[in-house]
DOBA-920379 format. One record per residue (C-alpha): x, y, z. Coordinates in steps of 0.1 Angstrom, whole numbers, padded with zeros to 4 digits, always signed. Layout:
<sites>
XYZ ...
</sites>
This chain:
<sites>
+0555+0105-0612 +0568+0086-0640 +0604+0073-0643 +0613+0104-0670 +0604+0127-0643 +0625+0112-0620 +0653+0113-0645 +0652+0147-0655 +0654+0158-0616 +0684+0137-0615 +0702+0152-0642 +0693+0191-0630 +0702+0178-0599 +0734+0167-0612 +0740+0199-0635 +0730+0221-0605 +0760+0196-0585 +0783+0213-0611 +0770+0247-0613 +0780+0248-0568 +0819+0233-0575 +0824+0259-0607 +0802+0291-0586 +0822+0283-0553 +0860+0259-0565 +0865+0277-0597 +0851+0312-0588 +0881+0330-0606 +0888+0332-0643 +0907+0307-0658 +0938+0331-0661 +0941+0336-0623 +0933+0296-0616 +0963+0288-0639 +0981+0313-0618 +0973+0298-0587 +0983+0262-0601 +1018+0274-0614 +1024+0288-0586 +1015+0259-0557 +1039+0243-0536 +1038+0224-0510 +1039+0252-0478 +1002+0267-0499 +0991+0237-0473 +1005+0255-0447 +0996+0288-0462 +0961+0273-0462 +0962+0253-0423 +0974+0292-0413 +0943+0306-0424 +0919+0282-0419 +0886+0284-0393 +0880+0247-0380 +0861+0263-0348 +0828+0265-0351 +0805+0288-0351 +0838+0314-0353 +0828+0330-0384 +0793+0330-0384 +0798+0349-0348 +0819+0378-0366 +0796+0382-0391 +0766+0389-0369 +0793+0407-0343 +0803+0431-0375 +0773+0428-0394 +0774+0468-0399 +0812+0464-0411 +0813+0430-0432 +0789+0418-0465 +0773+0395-0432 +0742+0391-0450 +0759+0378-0484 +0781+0356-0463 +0758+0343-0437 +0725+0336-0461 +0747+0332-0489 +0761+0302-0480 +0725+0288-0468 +0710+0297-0498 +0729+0282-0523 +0723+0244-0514 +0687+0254-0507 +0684+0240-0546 +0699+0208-0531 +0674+0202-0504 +0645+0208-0530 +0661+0185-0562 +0675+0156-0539 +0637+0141-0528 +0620+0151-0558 +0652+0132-0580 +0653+0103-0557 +0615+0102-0541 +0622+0065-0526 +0648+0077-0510 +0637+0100-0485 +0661+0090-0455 +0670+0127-0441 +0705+0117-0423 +0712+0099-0449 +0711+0127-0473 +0723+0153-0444 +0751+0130-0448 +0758+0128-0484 +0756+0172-0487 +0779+0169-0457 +0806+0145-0475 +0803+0168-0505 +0802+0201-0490 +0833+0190-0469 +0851+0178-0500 +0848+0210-0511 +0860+0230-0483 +0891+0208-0482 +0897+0206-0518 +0900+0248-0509 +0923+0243-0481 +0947+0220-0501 +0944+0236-0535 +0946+0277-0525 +0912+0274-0545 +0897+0295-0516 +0898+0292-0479 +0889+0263-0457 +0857+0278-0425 +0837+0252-0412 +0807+0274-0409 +0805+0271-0445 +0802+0238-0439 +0778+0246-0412 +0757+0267-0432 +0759+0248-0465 +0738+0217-0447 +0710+0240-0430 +0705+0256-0464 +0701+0218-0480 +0682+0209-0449 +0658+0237-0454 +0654+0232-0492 +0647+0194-0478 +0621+0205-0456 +0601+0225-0479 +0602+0198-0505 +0587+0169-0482 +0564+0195-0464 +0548+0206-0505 +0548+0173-0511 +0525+0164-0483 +0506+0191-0486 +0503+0184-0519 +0493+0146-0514 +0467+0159-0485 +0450+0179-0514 +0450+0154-0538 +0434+0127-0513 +0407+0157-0507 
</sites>
């Protein structure tokens, strides 16, 4: 793949980056985020420490526990699904690169920045499981990309 390739998965890589913090950090209109700003103070922290999950495993258990009750399956795959895109952009942008903890490890710095950039800001709320779920949705987008690729490369050789 040439070098232009590579660069144009990088950059919808990078837009797609953007697309996650404004879909899941800036989810409200601007109207209601300015709102939210004027309006912090230092016990939001609290406010956001109060509500918090950091156990995990809690939420995902109440969703499948309530699935009949809750939006489970928006929740649940929701949150796996959207950094499926990750998983797939992240080895075709960066090809040489194909170290799997070390990108588990970068989605889970940024997924966790994130989720405490919510539980500092009143942004949204701070659940591990997201964080939880966030990674096996980029680890499954992962898989499928290197898996394509060598079936892909067992075709070609054929």
């Amino acid at each position: 793949m040439s070098m232009r390739k590579y660069r144009i998965w990088r950059v919808l890589l990078v837009l797609y980056l953007l697309l996650v913090i404004r879909v899941i950090v800036f989810k409200y209109p601007m109207g209601e985020l300015g709102t939210i700003v004027a309006g912090w103070r230092q016990d939001v922290i609290w406010e956001g420490l109060e509500s918090a999950n950091f156990t995990p495993f809690r939420t995902i258990r109440m969703y499948i526990r309530y699935y009949d009750r809750l939006n489970s399956f928006e929740n649940l795959f929701g949150n796996v699904l959207v950094f499926v895109p990750c998983g797939i952009l992240y080895p075709l942008a960066f090809p040489g690169k194909k170290n799997f903890l070390l990108f588990l490890s970068a989605v889970l710095i940024f997924v966790s920045g994130i989720e405490l950039f919510q539980l500092f800001s009143a942004f949204g709320a701070f659940d591990v499981d997201d964080i939880l779920l966030n990674c096996l949705g980029s680890a499954v987008g992962y898989g499928c990309t290197i898996l394509c690729t060598k079936i892909s490369e067992c075709i070609a050789k054929s």
